[in-house]
C-alpha positions in Angstrom: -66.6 -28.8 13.9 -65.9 -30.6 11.1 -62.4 -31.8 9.7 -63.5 -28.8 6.5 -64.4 -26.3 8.9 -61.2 -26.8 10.9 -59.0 -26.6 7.7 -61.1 -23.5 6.3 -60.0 -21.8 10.0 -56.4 -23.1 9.7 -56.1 -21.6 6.0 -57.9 -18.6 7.2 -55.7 -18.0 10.4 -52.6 -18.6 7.7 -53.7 -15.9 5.4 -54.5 -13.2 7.9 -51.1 -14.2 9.8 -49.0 -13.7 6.8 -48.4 -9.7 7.5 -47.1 -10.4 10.6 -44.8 -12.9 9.7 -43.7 -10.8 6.7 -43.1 -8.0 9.4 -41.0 -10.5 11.5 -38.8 -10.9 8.5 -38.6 -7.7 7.3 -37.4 -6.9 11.5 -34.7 -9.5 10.9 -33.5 -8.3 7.6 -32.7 -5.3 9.4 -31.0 -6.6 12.6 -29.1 -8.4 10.2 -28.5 -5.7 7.8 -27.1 -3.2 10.5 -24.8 -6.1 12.1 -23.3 -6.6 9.1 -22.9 -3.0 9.0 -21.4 -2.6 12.0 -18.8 -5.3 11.7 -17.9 -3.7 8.0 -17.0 -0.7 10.4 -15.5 -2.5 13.0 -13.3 -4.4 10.6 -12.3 -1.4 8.3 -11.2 0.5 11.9 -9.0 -2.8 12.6 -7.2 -3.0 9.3 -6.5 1.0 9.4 -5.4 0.9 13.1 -3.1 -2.5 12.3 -1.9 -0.7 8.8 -0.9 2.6 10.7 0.7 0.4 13.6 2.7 -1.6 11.2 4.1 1.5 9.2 5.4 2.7 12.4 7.0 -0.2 12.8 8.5 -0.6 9.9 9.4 3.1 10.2 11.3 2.4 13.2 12.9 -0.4 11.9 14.3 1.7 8.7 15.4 4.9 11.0 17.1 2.3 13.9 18.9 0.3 10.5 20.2 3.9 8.6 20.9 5.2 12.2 23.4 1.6 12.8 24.1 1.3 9.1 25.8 5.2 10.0 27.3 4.3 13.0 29.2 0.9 11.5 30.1 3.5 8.1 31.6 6.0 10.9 33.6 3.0 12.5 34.4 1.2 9.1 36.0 5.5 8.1 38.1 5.7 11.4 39.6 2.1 11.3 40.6 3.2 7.6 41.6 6.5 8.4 43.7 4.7 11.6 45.3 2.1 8.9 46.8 5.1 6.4 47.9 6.8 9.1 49.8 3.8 10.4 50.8 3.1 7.2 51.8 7.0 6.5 49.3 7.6 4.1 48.1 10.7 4.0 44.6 11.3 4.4 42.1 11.2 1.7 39.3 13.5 1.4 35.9 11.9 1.1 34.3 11.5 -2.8 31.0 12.8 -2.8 28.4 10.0 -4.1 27.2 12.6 -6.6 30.3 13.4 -7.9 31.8 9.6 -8.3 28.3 8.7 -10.0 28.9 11.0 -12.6 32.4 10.6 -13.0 31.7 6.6 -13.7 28.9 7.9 -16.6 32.1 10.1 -17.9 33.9 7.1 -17.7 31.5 4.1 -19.6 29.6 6.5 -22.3 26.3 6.0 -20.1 
């Protein structure tokens, strides 16, 4: 065989191989395509599960501050209501929030 014949068989072998390689790449296009695929669903599960997590922590946080926040306003109200009483003060009723709000709008025009 000559060194023509043999690279006339080469080209030849290279032609009628080209489907198969094209097949090859169109099989790893997938594989690739549906990896990617199922990370993007992997990784939008994550970031919901950590986003639903850290809401309920934060939602914990919140409801243990207001719940400690009520417990120090209780104290703060019977360590004043002790000193008037010590004092011979007579007790106060408590100002509704509402109520003073308005009465400070009453009071600067706003």
């Amino acid at each position: 065989m000559t060194m023509a014949e043999e690279f006339r068989s080469l080209t030849q072998d290279i032609a009628a191989s080209f489907d198969v390689r094209k097949g090859e790449v169109e099989s790893i296009r997938q594989q690739v395509s549906g990896m990617i695929g199922d990370f993007r669903k992997t990784r939008l599960h994550d970031i919901k599960t950590y986003n639903k997590e850290k809401r309920r922590e934060v939602s914990d946080l919140l409801n243990s501050f207001n719940k400690e926040r009520g417990d120090m306003a209780s104290a703060w109200a019977d360590l004043v209501s002790s000193m008037r009483s010590k004092r011979g003060i007579k007790a106060q009723r408590p100002v509704k929030k509402e109520a003073h709000r308005q009465k400070k709008r009453a009071e600067t025009g706003a």
